[in-house]
N, CA, C and O atoms as CSV, one atom per row, in Angstrom:
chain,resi,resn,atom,element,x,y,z
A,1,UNK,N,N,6.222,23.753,-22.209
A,1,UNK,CA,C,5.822,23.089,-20.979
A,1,UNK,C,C,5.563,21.613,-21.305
A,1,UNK,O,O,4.940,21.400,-22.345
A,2,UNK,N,N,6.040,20.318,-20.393
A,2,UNK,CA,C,5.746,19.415,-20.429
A,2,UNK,C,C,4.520,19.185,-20.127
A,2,UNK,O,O,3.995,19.987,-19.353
A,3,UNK,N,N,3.816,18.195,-20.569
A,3,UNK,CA,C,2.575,17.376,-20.645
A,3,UNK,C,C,3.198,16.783,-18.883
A,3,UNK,O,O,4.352,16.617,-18.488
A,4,UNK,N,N,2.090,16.624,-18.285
A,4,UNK,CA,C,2.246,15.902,-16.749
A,4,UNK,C,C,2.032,14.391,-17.322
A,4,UNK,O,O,1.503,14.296,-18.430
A,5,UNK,N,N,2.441,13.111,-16.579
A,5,UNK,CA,C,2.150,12.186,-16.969
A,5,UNK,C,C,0.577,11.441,-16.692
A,5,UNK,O,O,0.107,12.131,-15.787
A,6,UNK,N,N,-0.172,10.652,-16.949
A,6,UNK,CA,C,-1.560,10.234,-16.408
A,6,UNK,C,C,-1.236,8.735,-15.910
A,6,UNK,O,O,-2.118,7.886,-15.784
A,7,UNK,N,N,0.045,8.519,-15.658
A,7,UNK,CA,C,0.152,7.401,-15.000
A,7,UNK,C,C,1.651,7.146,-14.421
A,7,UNK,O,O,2.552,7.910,-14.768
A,8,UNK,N,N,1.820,6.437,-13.840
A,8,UNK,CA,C,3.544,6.421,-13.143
A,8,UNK,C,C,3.925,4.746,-12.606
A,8,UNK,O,O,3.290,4.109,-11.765
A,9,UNK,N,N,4.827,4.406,-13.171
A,9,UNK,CA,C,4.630,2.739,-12.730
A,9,UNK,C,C,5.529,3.026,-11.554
A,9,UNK,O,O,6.387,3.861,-11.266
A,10,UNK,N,N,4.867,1.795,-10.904
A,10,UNK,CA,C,5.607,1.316,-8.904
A,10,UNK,C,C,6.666,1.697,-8.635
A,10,UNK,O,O,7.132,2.275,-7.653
A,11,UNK,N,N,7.193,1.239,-9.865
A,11,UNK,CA,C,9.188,1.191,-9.328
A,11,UNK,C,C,9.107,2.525,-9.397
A,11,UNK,O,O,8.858,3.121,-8.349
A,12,UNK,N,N,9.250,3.096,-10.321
A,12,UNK,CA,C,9.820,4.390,-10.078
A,12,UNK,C,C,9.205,5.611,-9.302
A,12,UNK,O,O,9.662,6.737,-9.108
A,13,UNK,N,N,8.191,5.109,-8.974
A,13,UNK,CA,C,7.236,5.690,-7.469
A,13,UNK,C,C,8.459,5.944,-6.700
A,13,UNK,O,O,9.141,6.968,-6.649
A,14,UNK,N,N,8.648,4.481,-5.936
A,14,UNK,CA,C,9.856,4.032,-5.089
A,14,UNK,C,C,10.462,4.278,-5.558
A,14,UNK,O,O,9.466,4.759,-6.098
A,15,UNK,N,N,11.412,4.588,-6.179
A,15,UNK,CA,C,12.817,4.815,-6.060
A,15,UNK,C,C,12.665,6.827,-5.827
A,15,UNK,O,O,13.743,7.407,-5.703
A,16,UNK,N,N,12.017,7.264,-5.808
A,16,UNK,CA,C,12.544,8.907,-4.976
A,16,UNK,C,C,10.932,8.985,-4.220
A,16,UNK,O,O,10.535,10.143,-4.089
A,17,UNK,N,N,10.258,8.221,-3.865
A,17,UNK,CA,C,9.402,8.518,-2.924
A,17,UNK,C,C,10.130,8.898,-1.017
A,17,UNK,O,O,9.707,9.582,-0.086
A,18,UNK,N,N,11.076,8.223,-1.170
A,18,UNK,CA,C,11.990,8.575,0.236
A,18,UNK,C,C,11.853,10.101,0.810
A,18,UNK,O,O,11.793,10.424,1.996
A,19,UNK,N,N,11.816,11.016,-0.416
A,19,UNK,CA,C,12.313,12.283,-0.267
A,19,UNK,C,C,11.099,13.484,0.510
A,19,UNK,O,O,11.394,14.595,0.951
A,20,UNK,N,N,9.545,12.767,0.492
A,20,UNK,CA,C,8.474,13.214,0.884
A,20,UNK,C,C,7.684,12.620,1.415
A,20,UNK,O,O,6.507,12.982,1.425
A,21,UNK,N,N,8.154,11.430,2.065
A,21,UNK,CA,C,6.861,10.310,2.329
A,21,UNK,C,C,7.085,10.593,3.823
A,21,UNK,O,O,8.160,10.803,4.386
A,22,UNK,N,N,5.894,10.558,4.329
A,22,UNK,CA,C,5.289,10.806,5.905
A,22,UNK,C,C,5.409,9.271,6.419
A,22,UNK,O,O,5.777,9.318,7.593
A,23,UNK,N,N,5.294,8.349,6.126
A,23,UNK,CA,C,5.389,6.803,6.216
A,23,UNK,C,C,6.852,6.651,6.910
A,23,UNK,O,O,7.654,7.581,7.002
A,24,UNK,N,N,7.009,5.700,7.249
A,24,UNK,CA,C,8.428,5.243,7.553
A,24,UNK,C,C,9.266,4.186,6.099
A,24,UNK,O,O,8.778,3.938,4.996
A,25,UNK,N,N,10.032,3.947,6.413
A,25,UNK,CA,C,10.691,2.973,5.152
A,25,UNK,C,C,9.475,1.783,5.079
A,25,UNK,O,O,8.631,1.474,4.238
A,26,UNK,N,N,9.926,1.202,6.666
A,26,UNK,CA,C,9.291,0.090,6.892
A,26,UNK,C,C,7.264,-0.011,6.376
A,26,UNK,O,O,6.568,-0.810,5.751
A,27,UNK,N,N,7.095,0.977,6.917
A,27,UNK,CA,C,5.657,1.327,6.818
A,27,UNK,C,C,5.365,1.786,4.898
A,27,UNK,O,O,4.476,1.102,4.392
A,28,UNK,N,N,5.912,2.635,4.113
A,28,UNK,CA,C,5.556,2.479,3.108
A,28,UNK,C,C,5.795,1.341,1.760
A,28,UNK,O,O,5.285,1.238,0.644
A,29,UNK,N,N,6.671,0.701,2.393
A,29,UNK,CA,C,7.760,-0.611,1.887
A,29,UNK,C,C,6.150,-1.785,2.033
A,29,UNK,O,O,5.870,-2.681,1.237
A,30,UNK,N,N,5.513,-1.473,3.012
A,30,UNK,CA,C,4.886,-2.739,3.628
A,30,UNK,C,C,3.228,-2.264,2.889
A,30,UNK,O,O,2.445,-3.125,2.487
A,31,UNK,N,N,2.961,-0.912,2.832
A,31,UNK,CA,C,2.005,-0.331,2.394
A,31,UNK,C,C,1.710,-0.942,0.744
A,31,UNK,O,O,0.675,-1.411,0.271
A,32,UNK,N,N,2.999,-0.732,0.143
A,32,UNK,CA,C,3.392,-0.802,-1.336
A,32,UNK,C,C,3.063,-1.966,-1.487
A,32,UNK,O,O,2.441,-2.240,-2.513
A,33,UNK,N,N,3.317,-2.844,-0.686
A,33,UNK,CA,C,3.552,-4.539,-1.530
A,33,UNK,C,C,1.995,-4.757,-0.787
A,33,UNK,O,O,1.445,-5.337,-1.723
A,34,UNK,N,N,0.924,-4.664,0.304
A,34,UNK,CA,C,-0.197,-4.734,0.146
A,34,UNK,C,C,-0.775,-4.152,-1.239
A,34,UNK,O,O,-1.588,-4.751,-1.942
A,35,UNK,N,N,-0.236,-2.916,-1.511
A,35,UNK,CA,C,-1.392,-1.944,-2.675
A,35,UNK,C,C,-1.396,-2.719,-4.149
A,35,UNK,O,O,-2.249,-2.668,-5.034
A,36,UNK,N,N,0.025,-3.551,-4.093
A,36,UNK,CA,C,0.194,-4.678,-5.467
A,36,UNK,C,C,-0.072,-5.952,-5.106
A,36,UNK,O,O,0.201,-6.828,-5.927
A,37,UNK,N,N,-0.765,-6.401,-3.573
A,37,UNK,CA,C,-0.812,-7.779,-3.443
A,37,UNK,C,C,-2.244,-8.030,-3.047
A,37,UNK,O,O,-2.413,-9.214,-2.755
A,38,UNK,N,N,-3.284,-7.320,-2.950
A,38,UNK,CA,C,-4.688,-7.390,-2.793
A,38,UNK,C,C,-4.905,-8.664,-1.869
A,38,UNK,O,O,-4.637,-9.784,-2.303
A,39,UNK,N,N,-5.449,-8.448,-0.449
A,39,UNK,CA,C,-6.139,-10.094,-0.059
A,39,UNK,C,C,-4.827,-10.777,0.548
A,39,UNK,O,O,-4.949,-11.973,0.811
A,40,UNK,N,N,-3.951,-10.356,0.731
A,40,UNK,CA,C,-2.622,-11.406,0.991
A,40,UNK,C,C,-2.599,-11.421,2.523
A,40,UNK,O,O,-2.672,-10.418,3.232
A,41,UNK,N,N,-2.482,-12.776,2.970
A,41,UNK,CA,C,-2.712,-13.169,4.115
A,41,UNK,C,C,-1.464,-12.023,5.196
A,41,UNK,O,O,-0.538,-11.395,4.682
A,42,UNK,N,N,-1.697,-12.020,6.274
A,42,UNK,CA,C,-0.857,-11.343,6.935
A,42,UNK,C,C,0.593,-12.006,7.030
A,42,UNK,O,O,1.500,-11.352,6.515
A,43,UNK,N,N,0.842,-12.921,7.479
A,43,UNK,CA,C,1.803,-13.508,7.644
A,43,UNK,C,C,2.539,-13.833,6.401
A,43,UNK,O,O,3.687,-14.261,6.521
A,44,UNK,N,N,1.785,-13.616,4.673
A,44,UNK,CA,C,2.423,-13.609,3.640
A,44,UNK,C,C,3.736,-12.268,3.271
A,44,UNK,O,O,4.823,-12.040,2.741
A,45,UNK,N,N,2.276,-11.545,4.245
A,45,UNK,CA,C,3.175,-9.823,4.205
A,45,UNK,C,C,4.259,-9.498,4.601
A,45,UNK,O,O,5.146,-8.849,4.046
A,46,UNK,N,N,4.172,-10.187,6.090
A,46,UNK,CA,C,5.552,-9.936,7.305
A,46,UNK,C,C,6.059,-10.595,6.668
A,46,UNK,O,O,6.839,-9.878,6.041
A,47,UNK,N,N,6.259,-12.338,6.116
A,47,UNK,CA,C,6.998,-12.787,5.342
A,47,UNK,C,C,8.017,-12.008,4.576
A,47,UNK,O,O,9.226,-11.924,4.791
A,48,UNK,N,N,7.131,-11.329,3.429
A,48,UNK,CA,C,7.849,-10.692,1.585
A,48,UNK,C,C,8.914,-9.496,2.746
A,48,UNK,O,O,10.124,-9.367,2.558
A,49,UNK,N,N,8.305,-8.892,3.663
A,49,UNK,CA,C,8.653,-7.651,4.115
A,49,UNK,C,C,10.156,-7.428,5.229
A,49,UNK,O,O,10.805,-6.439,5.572
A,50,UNK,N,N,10.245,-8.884,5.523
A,50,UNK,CA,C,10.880,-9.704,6.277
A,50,UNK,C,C,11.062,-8.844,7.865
A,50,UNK,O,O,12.004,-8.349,8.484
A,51,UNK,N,N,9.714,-8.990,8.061
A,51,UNK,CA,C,8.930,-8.446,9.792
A,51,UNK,C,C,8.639,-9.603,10.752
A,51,UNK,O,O,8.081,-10.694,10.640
A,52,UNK,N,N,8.981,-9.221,11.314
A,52,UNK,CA,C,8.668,-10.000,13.247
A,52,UNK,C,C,7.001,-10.023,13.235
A,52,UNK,O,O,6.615,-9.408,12.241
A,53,UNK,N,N,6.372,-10.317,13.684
A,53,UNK,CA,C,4.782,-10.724,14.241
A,53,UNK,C,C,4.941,-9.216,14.661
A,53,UNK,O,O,4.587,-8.375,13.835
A,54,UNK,N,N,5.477,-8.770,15.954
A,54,UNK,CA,C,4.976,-8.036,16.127
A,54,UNK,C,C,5.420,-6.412,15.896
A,54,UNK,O,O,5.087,-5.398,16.508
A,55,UNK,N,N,6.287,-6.616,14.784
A,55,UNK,CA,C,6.630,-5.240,13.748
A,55,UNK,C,C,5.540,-5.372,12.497
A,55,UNK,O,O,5.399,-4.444,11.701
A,56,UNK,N,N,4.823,-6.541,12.402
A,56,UNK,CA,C,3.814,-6.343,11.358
A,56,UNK,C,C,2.477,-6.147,11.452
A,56,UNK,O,O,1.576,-5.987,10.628
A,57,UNK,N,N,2.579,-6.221,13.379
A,57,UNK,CA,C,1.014,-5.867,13.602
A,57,UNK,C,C,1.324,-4.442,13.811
A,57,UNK,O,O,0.435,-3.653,13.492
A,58,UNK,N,N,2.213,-4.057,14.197
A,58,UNK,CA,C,2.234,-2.129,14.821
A,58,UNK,C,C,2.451,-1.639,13.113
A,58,UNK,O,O,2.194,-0.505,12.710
A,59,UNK,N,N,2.858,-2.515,12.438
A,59,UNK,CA,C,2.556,-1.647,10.841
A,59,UNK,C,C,1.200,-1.685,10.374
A,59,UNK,O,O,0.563,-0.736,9.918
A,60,UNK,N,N,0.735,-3.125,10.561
A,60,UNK,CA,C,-1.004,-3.045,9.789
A,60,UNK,C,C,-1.632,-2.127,10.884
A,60,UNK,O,O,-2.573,-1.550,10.339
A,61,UNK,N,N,-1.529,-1.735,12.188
A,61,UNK,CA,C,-2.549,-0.803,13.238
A,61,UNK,C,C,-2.000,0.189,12.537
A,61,UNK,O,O,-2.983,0.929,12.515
A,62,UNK,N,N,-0.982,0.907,11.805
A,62,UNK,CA,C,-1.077,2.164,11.819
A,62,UNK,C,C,-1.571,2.237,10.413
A,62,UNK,O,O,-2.359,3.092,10.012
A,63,UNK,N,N,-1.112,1.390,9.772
A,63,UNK,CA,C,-1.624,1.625,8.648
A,63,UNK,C,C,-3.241,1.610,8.080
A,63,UNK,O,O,-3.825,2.125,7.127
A,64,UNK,N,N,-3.597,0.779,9.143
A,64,UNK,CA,C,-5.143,0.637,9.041
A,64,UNK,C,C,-5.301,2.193,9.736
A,64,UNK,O,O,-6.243,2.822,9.255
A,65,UNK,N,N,-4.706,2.740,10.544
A,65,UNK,CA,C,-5.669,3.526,11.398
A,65,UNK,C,C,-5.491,5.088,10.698
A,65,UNK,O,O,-5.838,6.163,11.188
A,66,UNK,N,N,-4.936,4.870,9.599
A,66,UNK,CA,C,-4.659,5.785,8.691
A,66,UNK,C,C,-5.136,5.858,7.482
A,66,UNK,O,O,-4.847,6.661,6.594
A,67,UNK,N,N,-6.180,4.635,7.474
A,67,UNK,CA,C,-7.212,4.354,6.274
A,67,UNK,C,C,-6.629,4.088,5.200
A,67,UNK,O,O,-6.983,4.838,4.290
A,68,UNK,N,N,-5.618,3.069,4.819
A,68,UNK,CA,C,-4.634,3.441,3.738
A,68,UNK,C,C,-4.875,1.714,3.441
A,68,UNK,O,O,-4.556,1.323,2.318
A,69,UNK,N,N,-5.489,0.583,4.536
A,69,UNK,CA,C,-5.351,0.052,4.292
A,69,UNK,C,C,-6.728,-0.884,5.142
A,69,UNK,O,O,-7.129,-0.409,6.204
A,70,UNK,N,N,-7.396,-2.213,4.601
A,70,UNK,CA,C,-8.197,-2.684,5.312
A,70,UNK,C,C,-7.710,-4.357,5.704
A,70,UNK,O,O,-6.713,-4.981,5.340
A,71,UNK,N,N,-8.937,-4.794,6.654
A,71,UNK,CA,C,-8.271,-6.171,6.807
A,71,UNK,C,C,-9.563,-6.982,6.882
A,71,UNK,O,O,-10.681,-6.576,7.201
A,72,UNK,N,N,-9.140,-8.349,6.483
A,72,UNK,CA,C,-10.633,-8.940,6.397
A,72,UNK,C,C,-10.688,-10.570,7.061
A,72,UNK,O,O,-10.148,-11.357,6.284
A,73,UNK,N,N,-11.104,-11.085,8.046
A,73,UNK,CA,C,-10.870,-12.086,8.084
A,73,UNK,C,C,-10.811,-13.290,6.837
A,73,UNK,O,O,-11.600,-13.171,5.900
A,74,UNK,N,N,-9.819,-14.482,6.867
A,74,UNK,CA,C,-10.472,-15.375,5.837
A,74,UNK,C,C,-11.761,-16.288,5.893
A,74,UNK,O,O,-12.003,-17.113,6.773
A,75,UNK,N,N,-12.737,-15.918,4.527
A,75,UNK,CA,C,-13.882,-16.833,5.275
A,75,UNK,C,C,-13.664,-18.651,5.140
A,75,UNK,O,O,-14.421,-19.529,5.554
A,76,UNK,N,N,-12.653,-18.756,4.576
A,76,UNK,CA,C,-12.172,-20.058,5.018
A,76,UNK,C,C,-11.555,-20.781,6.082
A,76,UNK,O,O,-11.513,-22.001,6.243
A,77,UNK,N,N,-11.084,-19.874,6.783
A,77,UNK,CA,C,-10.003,-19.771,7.778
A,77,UNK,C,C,-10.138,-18.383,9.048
A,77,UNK,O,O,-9.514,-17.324,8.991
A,78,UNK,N,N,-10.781,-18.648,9.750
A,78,UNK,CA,C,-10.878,-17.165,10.509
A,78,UNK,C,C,-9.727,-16.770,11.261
A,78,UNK,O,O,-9.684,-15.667,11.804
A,79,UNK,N,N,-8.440,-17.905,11.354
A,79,UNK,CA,C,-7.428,-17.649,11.647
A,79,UNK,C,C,-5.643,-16.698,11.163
A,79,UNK,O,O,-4.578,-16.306,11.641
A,80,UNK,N,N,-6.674,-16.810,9.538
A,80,UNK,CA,C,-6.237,-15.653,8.604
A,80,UNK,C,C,-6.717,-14.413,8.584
A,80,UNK,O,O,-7.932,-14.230,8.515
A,81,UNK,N,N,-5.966,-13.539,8.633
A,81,UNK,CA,C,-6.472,-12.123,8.429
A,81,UNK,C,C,-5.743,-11.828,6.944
A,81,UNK,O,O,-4.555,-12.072,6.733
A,82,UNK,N,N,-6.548,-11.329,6.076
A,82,UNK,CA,C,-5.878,-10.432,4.586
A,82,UNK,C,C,-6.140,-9.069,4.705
A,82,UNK,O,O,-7.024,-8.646,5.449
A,83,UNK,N,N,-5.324,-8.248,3.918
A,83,UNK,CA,C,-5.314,-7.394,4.085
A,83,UNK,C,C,-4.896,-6.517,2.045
A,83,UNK,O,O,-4.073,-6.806,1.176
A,84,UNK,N,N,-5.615,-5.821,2.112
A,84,UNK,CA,C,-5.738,-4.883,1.039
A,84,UNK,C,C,-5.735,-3.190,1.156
A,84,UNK,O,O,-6.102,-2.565,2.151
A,85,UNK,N,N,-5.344,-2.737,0.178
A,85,UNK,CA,C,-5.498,-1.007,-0.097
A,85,UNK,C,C,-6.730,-0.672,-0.144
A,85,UNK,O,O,-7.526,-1.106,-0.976
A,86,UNK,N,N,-7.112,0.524,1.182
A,86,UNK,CA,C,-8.423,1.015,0.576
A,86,UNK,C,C,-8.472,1.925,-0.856
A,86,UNK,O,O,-7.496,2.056,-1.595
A,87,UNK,N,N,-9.643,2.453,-1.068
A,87,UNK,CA,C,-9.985,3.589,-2.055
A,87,UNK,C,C,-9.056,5.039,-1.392
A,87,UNK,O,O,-8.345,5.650,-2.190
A,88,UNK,N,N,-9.120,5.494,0.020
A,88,UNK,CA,C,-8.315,6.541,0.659
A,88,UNK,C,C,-6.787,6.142,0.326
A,88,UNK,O,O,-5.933,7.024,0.242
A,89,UNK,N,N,-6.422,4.540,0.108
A,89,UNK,CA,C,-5.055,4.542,0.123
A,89,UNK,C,C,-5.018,4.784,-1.084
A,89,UNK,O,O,-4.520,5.896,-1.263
A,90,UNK,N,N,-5.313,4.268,-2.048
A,90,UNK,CA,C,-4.731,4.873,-3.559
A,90,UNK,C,C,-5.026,6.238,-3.819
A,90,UNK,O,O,-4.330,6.896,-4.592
A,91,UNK,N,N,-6.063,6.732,-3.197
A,91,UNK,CA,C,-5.794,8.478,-3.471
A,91,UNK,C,C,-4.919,9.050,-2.847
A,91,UNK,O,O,-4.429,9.996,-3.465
A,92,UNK,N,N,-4.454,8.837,-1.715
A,92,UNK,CA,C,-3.279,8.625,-0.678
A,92,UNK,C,C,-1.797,8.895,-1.371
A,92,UNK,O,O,-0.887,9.713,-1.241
A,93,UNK,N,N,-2.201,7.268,-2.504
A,93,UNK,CA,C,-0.495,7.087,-2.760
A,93,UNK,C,C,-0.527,7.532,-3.929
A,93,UNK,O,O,0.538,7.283,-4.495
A,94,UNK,N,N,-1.929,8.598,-5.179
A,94,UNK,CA,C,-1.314,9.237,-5.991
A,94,UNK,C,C,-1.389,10.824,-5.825
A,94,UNK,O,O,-1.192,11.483,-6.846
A,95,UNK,N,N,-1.629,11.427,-4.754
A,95,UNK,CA,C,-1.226,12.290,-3.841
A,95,UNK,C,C,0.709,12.396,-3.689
A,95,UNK,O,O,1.597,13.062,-4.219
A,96,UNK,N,N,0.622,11.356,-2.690
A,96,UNK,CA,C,2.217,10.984,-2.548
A,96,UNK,C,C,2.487,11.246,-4.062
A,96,UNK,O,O,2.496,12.476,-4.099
A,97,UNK,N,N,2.663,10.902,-5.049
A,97,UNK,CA,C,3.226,10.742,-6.239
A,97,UNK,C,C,2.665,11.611,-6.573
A,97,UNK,O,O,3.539,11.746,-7.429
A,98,UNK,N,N,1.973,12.459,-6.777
A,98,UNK,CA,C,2.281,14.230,-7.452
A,98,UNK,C,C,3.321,14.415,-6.849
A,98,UNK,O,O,4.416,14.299,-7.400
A,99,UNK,N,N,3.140,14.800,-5.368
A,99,UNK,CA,C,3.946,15.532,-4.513
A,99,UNK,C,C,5.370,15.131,-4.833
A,99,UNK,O,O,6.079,16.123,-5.004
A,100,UNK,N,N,5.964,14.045,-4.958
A,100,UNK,CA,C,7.372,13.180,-5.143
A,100,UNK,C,C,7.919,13.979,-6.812
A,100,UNK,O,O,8.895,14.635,-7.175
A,101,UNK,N,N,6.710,13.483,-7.433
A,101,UNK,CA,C,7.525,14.304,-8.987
A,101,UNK,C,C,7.294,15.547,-9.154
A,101,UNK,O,O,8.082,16.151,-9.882
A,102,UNK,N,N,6.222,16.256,-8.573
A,102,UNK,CA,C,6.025,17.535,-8.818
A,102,UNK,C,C,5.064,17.892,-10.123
A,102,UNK,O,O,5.123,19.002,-10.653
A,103,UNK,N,N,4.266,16.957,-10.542
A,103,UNK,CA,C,3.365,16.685,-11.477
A,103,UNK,C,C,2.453,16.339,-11.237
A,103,UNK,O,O,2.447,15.675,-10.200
A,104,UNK,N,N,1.200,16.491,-11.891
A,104,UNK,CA,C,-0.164,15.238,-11.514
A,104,UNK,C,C,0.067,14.085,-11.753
A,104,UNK,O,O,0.640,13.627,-12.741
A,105,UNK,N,N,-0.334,13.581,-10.927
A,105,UNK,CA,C,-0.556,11.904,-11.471
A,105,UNK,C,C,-1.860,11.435,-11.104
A,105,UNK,O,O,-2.613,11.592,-10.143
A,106,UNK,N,N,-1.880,10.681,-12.402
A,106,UNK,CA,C,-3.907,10.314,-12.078
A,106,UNK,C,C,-3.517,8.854,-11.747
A,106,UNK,O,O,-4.018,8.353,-10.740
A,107,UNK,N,N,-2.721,8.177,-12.457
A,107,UNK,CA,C,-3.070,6.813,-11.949
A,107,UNK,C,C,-1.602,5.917,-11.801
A,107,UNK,O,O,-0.460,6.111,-12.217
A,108,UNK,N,N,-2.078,5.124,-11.202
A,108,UNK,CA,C,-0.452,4.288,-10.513
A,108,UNK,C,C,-0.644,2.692,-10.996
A,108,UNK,O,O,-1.336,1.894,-10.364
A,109,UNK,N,N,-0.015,2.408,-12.053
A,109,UNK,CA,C,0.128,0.946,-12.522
A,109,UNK,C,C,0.846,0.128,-11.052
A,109,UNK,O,O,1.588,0.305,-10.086
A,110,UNK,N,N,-0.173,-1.039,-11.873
A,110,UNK,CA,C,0.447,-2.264,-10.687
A,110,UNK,C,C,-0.129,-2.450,-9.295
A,110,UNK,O,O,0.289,-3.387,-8.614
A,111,UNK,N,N,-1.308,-1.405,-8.691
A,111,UNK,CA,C,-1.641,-1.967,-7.770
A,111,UNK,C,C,-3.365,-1.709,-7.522
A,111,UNK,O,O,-3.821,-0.905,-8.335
A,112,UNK,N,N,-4.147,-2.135,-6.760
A,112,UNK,CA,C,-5.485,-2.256,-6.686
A,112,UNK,C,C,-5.928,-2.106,-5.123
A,112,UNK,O,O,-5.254,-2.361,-4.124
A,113,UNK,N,N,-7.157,-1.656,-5.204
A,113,UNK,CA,C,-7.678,-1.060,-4.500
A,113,UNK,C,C,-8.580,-2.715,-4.044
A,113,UNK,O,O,-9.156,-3.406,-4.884
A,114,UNK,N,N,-8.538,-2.874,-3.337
A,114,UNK,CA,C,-8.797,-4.014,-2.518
A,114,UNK,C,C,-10.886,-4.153,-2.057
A,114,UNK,O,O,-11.201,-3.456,-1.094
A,115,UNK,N,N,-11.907,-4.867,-2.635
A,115,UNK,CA,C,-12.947,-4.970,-2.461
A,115,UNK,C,C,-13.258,-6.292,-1.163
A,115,UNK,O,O,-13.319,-7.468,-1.522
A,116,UNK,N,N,-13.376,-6.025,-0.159
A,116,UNK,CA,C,-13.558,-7.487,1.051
A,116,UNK,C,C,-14.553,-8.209,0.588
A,116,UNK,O,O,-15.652,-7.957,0.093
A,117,UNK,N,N,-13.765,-9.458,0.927
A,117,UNK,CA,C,-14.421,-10.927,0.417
A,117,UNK,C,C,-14.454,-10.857,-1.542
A,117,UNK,O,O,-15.206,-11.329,-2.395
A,118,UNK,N,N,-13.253,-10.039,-1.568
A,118,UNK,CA,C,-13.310,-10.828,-3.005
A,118,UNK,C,C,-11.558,-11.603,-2.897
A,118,UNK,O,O,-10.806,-11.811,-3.848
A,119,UNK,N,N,-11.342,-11.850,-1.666
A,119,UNK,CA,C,-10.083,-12.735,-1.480
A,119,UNK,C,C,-9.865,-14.016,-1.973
A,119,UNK,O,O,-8.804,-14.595,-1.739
C-alpha cells in the first residue's frame, strides 16, 4: 500500500480537479488565484481572471456566500475591497483534493488562509 501524500502542490490540484469540483471553471479558477493571492484588491482578481465587473461580483457573492472566501474593505482606500481564503476555504479545498486523488491530503502548498487587515 502506498503512503497517502501530506501535501499536494496547486498545479497539480488543477490539472484533474475538473473531474469533482462542485465550483464552476470560472468560480474555482477565481477561488484558486484568491487562495494564492491573500488581500488582492478586487479588480486585481477580475483582472488575472480576465472577468467583467459584473462576472466578478456574482463570483465573489457566491463565493463568499459559501464561506470559501472573505472580503475586507481597504483601510487606505474604502473604495477597495480585498479579498482572501477563509479557514472553511482551505478545509474546503483539501477536502476537494482528497476527493480528486482519492487520498488524504493534509496540506496544499502555495496558498494561505487570509487574516483581515493584515492586507
Amino acid at each position: 500500500m502506498t503512503e497517502a501524500p501530506q501535501f499536494v502542490e496547486l498545479r497539480r490540484l488543477l490539472s484533474i480537479a475538473r473531474y469533482v469540483d462542485p465550483l464552476t471553471p470560472t468560480e474555482r479558477r477565481t477561488f484558486t488565484y484568491i487562495a494564492a493571492h491573500p488581500g488582492t484588491p478586487a479588480s486585481n482578481i477580475a483582472e488575472a481572471e480576465n472577468l467583467s465587473p459584473d462576472a466578478a461580483s456574482r463570483v465573489f457573492k457566491r463565493l463568499t456566500a459559501l464561506e470559501l472566501i472573505r472580503s475586507e474593505r481597504d483601510s487606505n482606500d474604502r473604495r477597495v475591497t480585498r479579498y482572501g481564503m477563509t479557514r472553511r476555504g482551505y478545509e474546503e479545498m483539501l477536502e476537494w483534493a482528497s476527493r480528486s486523488l482519492g487520498e488524504e491530503v493534509k496540506e496544499i502548498t502555495e496558498v494561505t488562509v487570509w487574516e483581515p487587515g493584515h492586507s
